[in-house]
C-alpha positions, -999 to 999 in steps of 0.1 A, spaced: -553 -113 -590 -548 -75 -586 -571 -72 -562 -558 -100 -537 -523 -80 -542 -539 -52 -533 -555 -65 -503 -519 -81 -495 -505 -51 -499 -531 -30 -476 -524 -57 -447 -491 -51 -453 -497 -14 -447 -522 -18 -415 -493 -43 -396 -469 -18 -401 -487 6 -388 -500 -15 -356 -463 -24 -350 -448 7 -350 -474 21 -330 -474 -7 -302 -433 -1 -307 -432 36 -293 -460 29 -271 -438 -1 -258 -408 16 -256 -427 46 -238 -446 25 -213 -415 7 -204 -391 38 -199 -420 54 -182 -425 22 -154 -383 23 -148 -386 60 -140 -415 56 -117 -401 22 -103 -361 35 -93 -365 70 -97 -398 81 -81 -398 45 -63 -438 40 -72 -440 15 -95 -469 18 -122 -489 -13 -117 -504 -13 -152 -469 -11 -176 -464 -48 -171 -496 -59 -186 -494 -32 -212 -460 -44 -222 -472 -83 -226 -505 -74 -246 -482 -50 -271 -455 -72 -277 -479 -101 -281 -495 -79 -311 -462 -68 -316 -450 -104 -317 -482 -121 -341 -485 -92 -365 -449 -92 -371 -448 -129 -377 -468 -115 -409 -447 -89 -419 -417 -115 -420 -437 -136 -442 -444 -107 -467 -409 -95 -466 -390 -134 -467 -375 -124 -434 -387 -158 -413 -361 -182 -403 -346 -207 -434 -320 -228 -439 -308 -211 -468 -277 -231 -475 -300 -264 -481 -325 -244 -506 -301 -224 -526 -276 -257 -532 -309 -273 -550 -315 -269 -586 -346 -244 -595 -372 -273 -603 -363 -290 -565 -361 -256 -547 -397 -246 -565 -412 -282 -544 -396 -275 -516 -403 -241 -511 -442 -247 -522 -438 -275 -494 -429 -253 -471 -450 -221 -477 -485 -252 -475 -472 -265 -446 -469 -223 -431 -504 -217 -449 -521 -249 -426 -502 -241 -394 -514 -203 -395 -552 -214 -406 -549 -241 -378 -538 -214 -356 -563 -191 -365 -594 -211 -361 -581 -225 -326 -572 -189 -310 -606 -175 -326 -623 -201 -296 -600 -189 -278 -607 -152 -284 -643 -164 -273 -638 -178 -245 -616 -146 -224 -633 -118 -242 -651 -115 -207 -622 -113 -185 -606 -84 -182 -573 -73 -171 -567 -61 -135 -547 -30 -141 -556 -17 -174 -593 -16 -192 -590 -41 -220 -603 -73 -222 -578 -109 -217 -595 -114 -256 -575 -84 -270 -547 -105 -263 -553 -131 -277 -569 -118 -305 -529 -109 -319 -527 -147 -332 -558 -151 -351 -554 -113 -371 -520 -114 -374 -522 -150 -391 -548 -136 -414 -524 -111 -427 -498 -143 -427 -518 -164 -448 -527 -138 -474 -487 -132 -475 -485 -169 -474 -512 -169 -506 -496 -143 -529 -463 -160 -522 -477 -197 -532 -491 -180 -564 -464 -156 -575 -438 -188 -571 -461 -207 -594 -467 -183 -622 -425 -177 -619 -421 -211 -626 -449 -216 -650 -439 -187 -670 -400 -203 -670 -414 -235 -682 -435 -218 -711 -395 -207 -717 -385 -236 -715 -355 -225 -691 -362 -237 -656 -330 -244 -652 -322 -211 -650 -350 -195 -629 -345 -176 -603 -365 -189 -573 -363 -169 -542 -372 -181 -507 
């Protein structure tokens, strides 16, 4: 169990990272093509399909980061109004039904990957797969955050039962 946390953790670490990096790099690229497009009046043909490849990894990876840090979108009035046994089932139900979507996801843009790893981008030299290839590693760092969460909610509950005070336990989304 330590060591899947610490694999979680290390994901965790390398998202961050690829985010923040494809952020300034974002932000630069952009700022850089407005100056050359209204200042300069020659537009940088490769900043637009810079800009969709790093928010797409931008996009995927942070999808993971959200899952690690309980930041996706939730109807949080419906799950904190249940008692902590009903919130623990839904919540499980919810994280599965995350967990299948993601490796669903992840198997289907992996053919994907396969398939446009030979095309290659007109204005900038990476290959159409790099693109794509933000789904399938970003939902691996989603479903290990998925994972940890599925387990840590079940030992919580487990070790409130063994407490016998479930009625009490704090369960958090």
């Amino acid at each position: 169990m330590e060591l899947f946390k610490k694999i979680d953790e290390i994901l965790y670490k390398i998202s961050s990272v690829i985010v923040g990096v494809l952020m300034i790099f974002l932000t630069v690229s952009t700022l850089t093509g407005v100056f050359f497009r209204f200042v300069l009046g020659h537009p940088l043909a490769w900043v637009y399909e810079a800009s969709i490849v790093s928010f797409s990894w931008i996009i995927f990876v942070g999808v993971a980061m959200a899952f690690k840090n309980h930041e996706h979108m939730s109807l949080e009035f419906v799950v904190e109004n249940l008692n902590p046994k009903a919130k623990y089932i839904l919540l499980q139900i919810i994280n599965i039904i995350c967990l299948l979507f993601m490796a669903i996801g992840m198997y289907q843009a992996f053919k994907i990957v396969g398939r446009t790893w030979s095309q290659k981008y007109n204005t900038i030299p990476i290959r159409s797969g790099v693109f794509y290839l933000s789904f399938p590693l970003g939902a691996i760092a989603a479903i290990s955050h998925l994972l940890m969460r599925i387990i840590t909610l079940k030992e919580r509950m487990s070790n409130a039962s063994r407490k016998g005070n479930t009625e009490k336990m704090e369960v958090t989304t």
